[in-house]
C-alpha positions as a printed NumPy array, in Angstrom:
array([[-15.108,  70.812,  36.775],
       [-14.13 ,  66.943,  37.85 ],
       [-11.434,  64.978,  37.119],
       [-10.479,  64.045,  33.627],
       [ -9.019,  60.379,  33.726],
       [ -7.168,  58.973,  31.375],
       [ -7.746,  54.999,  29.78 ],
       [ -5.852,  53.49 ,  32.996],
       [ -7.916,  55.584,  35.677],
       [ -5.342,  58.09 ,  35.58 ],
       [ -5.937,  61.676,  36.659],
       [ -5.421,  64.114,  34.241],
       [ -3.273,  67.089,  36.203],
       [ -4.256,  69.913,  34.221],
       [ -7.742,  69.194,  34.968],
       [ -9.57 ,  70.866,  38.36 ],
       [-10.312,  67.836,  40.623],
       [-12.688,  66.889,  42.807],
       [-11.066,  66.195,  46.008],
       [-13.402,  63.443,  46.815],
       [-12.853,  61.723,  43.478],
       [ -8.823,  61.398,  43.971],
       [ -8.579,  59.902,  47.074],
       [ -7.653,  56.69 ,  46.769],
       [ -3.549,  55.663,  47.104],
       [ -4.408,  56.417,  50.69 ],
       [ -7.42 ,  54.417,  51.483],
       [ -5.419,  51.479,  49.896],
       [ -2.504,  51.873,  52.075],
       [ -4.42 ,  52.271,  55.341],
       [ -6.778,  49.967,  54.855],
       [ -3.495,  47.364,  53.884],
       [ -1.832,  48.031,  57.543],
       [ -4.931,  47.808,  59.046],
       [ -5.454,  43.647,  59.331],
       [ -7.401,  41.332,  61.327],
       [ -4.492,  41.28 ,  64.181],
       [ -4.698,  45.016,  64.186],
       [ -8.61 ,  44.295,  65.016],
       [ -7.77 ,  42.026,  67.602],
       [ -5.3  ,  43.763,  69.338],
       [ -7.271,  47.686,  70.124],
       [-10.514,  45.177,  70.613],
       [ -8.118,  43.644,  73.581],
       [ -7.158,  47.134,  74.414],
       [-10.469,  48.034,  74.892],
       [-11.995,  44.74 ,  76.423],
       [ -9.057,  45.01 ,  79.484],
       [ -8.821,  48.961,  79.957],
       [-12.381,  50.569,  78.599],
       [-11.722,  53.701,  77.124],
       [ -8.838,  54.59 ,  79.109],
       [ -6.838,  54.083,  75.742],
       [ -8.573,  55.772,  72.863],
       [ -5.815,  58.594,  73.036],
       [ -3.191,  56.065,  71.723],
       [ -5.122,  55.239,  68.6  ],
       [ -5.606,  58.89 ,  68.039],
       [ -1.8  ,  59.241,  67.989],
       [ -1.162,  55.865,  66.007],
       [ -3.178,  57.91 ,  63.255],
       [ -1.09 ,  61.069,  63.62 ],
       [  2.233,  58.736,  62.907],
       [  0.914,  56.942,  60.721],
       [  0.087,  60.338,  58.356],
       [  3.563,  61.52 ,  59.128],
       [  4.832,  58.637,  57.752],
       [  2.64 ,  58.2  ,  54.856],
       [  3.636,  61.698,  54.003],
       [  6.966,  61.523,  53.988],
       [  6.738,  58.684,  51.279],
       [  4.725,  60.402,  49.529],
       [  6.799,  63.965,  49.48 ],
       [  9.635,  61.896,  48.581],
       [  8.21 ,  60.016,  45.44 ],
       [  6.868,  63.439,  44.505],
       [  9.69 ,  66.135,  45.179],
       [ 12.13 ,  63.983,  43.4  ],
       [ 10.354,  62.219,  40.623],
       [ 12.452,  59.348,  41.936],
       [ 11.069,  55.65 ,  43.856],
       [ 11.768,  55.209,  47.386],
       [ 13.9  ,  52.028,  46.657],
       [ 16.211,  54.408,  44.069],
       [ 16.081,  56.714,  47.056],
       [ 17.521,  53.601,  49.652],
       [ 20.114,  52.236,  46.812],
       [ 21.902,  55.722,  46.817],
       [ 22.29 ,  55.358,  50.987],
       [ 24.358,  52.682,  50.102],
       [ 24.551,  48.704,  49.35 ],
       [ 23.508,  48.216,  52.914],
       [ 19.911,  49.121,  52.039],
       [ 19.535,  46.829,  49.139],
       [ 20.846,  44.03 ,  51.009],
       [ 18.37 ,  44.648,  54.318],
       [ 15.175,  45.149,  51.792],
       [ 16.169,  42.091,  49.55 ],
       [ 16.536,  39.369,  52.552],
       [ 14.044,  40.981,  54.086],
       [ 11.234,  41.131,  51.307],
       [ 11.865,  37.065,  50.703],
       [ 11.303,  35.915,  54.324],
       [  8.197,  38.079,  55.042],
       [  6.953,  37.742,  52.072],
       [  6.826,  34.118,  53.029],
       [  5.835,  34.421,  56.114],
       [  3.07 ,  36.971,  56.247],
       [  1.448,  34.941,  52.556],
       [  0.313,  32.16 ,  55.04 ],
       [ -0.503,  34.421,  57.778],
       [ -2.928,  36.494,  55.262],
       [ -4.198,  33.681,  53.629],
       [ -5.224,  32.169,  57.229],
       [ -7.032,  35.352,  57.946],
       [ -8.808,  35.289,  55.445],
       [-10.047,  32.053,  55.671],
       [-10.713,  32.194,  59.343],
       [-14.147,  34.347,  58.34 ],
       [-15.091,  32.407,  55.437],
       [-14.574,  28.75 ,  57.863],
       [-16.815,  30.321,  60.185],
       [-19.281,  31.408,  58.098],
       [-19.759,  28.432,  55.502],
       [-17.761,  25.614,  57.526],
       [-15.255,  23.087,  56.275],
       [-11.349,  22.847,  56.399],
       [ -9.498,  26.235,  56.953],
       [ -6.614,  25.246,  54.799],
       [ -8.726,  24.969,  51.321],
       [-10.217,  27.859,  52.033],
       [ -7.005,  30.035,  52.472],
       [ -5.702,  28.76 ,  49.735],
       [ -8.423,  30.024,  47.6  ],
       [ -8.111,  33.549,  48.887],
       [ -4.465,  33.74 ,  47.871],
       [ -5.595,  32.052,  44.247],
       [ -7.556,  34.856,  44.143],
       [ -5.872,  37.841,  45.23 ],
       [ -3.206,  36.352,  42.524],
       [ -5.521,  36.206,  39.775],
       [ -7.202,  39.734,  40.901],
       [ -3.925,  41.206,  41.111],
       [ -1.955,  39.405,  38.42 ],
       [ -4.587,  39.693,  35.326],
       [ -6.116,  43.27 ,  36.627],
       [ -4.491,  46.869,  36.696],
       [ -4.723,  49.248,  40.186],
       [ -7.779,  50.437,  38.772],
       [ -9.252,  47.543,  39.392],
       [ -7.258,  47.058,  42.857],
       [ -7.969,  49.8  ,  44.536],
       [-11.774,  50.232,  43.358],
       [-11.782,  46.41 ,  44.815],
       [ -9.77 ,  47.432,  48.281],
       [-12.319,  51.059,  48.683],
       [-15.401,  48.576,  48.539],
       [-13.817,  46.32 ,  51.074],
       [-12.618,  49.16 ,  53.254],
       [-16.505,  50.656,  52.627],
       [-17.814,  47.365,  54.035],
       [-15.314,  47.125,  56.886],
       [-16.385,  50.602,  58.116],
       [-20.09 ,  50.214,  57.565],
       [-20.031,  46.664,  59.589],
       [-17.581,  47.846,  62.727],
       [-18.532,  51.642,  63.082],
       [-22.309,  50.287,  63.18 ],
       [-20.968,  48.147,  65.702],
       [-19.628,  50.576,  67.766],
       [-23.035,  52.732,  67.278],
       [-25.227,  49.985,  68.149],
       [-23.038,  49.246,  71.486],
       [-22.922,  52.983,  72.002],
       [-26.369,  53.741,  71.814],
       [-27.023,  54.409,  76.098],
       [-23.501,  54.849,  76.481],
       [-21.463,  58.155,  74.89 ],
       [-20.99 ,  59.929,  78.331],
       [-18.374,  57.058,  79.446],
       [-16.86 ,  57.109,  76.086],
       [-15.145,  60.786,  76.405],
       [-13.323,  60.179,  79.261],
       [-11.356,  57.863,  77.498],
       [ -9.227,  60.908,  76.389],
       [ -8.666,  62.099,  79.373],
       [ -7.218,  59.11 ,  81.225],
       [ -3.41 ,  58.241,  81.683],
       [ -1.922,  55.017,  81.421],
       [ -3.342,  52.201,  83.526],
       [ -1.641,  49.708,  85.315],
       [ -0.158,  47.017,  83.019],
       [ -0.913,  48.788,  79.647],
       [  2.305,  50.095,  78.241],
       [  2.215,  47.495,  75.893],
       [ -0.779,  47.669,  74.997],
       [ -0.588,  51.512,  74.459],
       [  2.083,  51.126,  72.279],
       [  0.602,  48.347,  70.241],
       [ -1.858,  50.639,  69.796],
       [ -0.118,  53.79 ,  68.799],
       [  1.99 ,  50.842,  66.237],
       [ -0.806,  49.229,  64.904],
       [ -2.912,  51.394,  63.158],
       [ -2.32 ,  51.012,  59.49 ],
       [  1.291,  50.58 ,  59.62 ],
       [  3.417,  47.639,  58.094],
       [  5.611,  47.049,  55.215],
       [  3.087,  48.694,  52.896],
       [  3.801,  51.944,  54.176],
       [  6.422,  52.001,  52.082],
       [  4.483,  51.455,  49.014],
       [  2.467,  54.269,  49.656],
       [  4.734,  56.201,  46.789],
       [  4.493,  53.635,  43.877],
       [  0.677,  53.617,  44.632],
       [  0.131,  57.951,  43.977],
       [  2.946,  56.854,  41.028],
       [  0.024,  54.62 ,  39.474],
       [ -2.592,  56.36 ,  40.615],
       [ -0.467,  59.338,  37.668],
       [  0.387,  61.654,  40.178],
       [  3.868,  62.107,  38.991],
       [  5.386,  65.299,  40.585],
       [  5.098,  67.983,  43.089],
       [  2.189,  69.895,  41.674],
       [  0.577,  66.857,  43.123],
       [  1.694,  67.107,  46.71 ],
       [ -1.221,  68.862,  48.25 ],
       [ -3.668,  66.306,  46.432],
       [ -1.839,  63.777,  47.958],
       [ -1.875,  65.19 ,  51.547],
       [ -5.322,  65.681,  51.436],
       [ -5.557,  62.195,  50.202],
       [ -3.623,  60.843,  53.231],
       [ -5.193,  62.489,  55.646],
       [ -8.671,  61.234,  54.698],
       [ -7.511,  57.944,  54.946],
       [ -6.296,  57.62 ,  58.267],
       [ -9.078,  60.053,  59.602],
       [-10.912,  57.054,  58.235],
       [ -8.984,  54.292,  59.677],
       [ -9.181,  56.134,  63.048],
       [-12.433,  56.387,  62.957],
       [-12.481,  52.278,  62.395],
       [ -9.52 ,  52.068,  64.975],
       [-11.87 ,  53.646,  67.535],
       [-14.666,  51.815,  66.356],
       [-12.691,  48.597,  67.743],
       [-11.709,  50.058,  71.049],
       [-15.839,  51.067,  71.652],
       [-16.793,  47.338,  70.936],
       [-13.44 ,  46.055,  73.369],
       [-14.421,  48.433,  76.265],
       [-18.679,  47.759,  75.793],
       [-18.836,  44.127,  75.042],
       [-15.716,  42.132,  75.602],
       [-15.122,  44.341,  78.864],
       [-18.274,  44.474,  80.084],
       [-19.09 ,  40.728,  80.029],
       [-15.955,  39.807,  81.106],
       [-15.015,  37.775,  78.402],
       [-11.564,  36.617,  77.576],
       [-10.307,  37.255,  73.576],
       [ -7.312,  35.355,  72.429],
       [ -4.509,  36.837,  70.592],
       [ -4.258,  36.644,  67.294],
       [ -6.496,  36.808,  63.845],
       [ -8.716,  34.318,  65.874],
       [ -9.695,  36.558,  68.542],
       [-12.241,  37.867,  66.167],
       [-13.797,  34.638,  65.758],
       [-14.584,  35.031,  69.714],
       [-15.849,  38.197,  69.348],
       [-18.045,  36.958,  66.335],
       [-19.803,  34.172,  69.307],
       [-20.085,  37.036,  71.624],
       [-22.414,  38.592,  69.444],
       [-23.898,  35.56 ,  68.355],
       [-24.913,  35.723,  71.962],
       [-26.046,  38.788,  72.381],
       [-27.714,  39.708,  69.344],
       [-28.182,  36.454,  67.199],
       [-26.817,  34.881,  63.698],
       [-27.261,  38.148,  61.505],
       [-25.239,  40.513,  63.514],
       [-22.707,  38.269,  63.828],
       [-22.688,  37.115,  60.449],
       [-22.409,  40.508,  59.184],
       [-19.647,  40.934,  61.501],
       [-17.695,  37.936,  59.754],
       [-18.332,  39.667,  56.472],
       [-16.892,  42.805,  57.95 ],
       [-14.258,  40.669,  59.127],
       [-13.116,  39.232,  55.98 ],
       [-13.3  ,  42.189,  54.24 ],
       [-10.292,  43.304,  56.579],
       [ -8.366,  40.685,  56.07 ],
       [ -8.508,  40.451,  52.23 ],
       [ -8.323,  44.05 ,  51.584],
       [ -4.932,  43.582,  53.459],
       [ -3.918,  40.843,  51.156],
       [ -4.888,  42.037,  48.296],
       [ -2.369,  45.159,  49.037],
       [  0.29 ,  43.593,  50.035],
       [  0.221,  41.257,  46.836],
       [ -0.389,  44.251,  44.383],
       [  2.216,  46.872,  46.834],
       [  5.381,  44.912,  47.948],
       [  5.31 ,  43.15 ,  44.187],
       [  5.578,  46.895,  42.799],
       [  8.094,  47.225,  45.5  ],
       [ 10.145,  44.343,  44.005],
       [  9.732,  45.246,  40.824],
       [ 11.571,  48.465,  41.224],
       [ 14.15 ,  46.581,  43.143],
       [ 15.119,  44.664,  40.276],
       [ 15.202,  47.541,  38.088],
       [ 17.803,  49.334,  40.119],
       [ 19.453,  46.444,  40.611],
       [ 20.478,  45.647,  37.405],
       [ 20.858,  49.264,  36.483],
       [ 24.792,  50.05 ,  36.686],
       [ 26.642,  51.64 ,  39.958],
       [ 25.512,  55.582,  40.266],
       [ 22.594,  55.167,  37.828],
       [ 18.486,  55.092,  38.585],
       [ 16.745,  52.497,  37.018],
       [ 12.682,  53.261,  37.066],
       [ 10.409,  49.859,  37.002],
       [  7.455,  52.269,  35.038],
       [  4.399,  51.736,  37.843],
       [  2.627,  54.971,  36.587],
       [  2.035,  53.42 ,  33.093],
       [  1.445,  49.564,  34.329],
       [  4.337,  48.285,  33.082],
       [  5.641,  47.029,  36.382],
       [  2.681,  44.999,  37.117],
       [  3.592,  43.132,  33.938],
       [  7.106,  42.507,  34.627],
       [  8.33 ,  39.4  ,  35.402],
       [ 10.06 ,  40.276,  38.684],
       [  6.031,  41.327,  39.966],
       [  4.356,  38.138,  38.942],
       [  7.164,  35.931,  40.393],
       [  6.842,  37.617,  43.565],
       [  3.122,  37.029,  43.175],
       [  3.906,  33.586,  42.979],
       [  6.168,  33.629,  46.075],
       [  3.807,  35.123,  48.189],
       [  1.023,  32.738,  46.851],
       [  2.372,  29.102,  46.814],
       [  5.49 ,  28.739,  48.959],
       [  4.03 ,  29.904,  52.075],
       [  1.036,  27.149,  51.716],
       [  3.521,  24.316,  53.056],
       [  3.381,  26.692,  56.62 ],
       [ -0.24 ,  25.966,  56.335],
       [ -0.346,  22.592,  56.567],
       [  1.941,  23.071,  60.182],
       [ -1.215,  23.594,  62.171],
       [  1.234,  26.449,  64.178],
       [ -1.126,  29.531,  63.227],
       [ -0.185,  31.019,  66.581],
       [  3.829,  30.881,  65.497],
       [  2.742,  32.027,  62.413],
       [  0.763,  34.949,  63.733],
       [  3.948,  35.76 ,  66.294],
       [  6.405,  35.259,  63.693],
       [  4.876,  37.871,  61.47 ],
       [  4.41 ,  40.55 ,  64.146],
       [  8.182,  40.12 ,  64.455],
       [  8.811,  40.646,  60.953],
       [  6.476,  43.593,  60.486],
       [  8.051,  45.669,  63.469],
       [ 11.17 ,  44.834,  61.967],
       [ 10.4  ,  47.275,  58.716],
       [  9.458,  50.13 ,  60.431],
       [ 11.962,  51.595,  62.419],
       [ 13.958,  51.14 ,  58.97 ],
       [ 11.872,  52.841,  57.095],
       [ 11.737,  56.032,  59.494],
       [ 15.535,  56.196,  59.704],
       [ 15.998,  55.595,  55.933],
       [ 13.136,  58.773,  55.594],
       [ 14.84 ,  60.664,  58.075],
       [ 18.438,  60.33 ,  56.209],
       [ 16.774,  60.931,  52.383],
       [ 14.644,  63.877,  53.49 ],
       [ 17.345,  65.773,  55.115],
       [ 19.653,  65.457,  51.896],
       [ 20.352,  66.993,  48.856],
       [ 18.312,  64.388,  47.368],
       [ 15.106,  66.206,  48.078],
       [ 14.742,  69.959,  46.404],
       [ 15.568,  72.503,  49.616],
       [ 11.683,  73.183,  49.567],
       [ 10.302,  69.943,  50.258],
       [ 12.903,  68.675,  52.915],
       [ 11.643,  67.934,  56.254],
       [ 11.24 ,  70.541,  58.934],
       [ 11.446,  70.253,  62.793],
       [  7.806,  68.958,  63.228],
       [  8.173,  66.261,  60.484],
       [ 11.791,  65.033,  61.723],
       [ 10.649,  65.155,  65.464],
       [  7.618,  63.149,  64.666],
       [  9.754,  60.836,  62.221],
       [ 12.709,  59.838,  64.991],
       [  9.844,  59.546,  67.269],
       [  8.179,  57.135,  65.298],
       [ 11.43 ,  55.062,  64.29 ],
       [ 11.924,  55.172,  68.044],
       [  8.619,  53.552,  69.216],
       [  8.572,  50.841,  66.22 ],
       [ 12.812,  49.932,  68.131],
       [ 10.758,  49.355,  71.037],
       [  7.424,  47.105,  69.749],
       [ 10.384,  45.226,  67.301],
       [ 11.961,  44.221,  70.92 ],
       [  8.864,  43.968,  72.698],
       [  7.85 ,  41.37 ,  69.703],
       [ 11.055,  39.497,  70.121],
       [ 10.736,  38.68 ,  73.71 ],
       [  7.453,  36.782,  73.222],
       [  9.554,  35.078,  70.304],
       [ 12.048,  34.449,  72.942],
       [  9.49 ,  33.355,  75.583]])
């Protein structure tokens, strides 16, 4: 029997789903983290080391679920949001997420928007700045008039272009050469690459929208706990996919960039070298698809974070004006919070404001300043886990275990060290 689904694309939870049909909240988050500096940085990976690091994007994907999970479990076990879940850790939390929100919100809307745009410059010419304007326009208008129906059916096409363009990439690249493609799993570290490794193991799917990983299974209906092993199998699927893409990446790095020598800058416009490498090598269509692959990255990323951290906001206004020791709920399962005004202004703040940054021809500061910012969530977000799902604010049964805090402190740990890492190039 499949899914029954309800007028808002709701599933029905009385109804026998197909697993197939439900995923979803998990393709949207993964293929959010995953953005066109994630691209650039395994294709560096694998253009200066080979294959010598496919291991670390393996793990990035194992974290990644962990941390997915957790959000999840918690949204799920307790009925509750993850920001109602920080507000009762104290006021510490709500003053962290609420400076934090406004300042990479502003930063990372130009940063998107410039990715974006990079693809569409190359493709059609003219001025990058129109261009990136237009894409945030439209990720407000896609966002702001449409319901995550819409979104996510909008973000699995994007991801299902993405994939199709870079694993048939990695295919075409790989065609004479599997054999020296294993023993990429079998090497150590090599000389130099620490950084890179951990970039690696960072970088795959993982950014602020982790965190709205919970308000996305909320609007996709699933409500409660009877839901927890749909949305496991949902998570899992998703970054199984985004490894696949991940490793994809690393297969092009280690056959093309590495093997001709070539030099890729850092950055979303790293790609654009890439797309002249194959321009090269294989001619206009290839590399035009590529740029279409390439776009779809980037807006499938701004699209989430536009429709994800606004939900986020929304439910931080709603427990914000709730009074001391009570839960305030900003209603994402029925779409109420994306017509609040606290979502559409923060729409508008990650859509207009951030266009003056555009006009400061510094896309590399830009590009630096939001790596910064994005490491900067992460190690928060695993401690803040770590502290809910080890309290009597999850039922006994769904509280973390010794695998799942292990692998959360782990994770909180590495993100310390890539937020440091990131602020010494600030520094330098």
């Amino acid at each position: 029997m499949g899914a029954v689904e309800g007028p808002a694309g709701q599933v029905d939870a009385g109804a026998r789903p197909r697993r197939w049909r439900l995923v979803g909240p998990g393709i949207v988050v993964a293929a959010t983290g995953v953005g066109a500096g994630d691209l650039v940085a395994t294709l560096v990976a694998g253009g200066r080391f080979g294959y010598a690091l496919l291991w670390a994007a393996v793990v990035g994907c194992v974290v990644k679920i962990v941390l997915a999970e957790a959000v999840g479990r918690f949204h799920l076990a307790t009925g509750s949001t993850l920001f109602a879940g920080w507000r009762s850790l104290g006021a510490w939390t709500t003053a962290y997420f609420g400076v934090y929100v406004l300042v990479w919100g502003f930063v990372y809307g130009a940063s998107a928007m410039t990715a974006s745009a990079l693809p569409l410059a190359a493709l059609f010419g003219g001025d990058l700045k129109p261009w990136a304007v237009g894409c945030g326009v439209a990720g407000l208008l896609l966002v702001g008039l449409g319901r995550y129906a819409l979104f996510e059916k909008v973000v699995t096409v994007c991801v299902g272009v993405m994939f199709v363009v870079v694993v048939g990439l990695a295919v075409l690249l790989l065609v004479d050469r599997v054999p020296g493609a294993a023993g990429g799993f079998a090497q150590g570290l090599p000389e130099g690459s620490t950084v890179y490794t951990l970039g690696l193991i960072g970088g795959v799917g993982g950014t602020i929208t982790m965190a709205a990983y919970g308000y996305w299974i909320n609007a996709k209906g699933w409500r409660d706990s009877t839901w927890m092993r749909v949305m496991r199998w949902d998570n899992r699927v998703a970054y199984a996919t985004t490894g696949v893409f991940v490793l994809a990446m690393v297969v092009v790095g280690a056959e093309l960039v590495h093997a001709v020598g070539a030099d890729i800058t850092s950055g979303d416009a790293g790609l654009l070298d890439l797309d002249e490498l194959l321009r090269e090598r294989y001619g206009g269509v290839l590399s035009s698809a590529f740029l279409v692959g390439f776009f779809a990255t980037s807006f499938s990323s701004l699209l989430g974070v536009w429709n994800g951290v606004s939900l986020m906001v929304a439910d931080f206004w709603a427990n914000l004006r709730a009074p001391a020791g009570q839960e305030a709920s900003a209603r994402v399962a029925d779409g109420t919070a994306e017509r609040s005004a606290p979502f559409r202004l923060f729409l508008l703040w990650l859509t207009f404001p951030p266009i003056a940054l555009l006009f400061l021809d510094e896309p590399f500061g830009l590009i630096v300043a939001y790596g910064v910012l994005g490491s900067f969530f992460l190690p928060f977000l695993a401690v803040t886990l770590l502290l809910l799902l080890n309290s009597s604010r999850t039922p006994r049964e769904h509280r973390s275990g010794p695998v799942s805090n292990a692998a959360l402190a782990a994770s909180g740990l590495l993100f310390l060290v890539l937020f440091v890492d990131q602020l010494t190039d600030l520094a330098g």
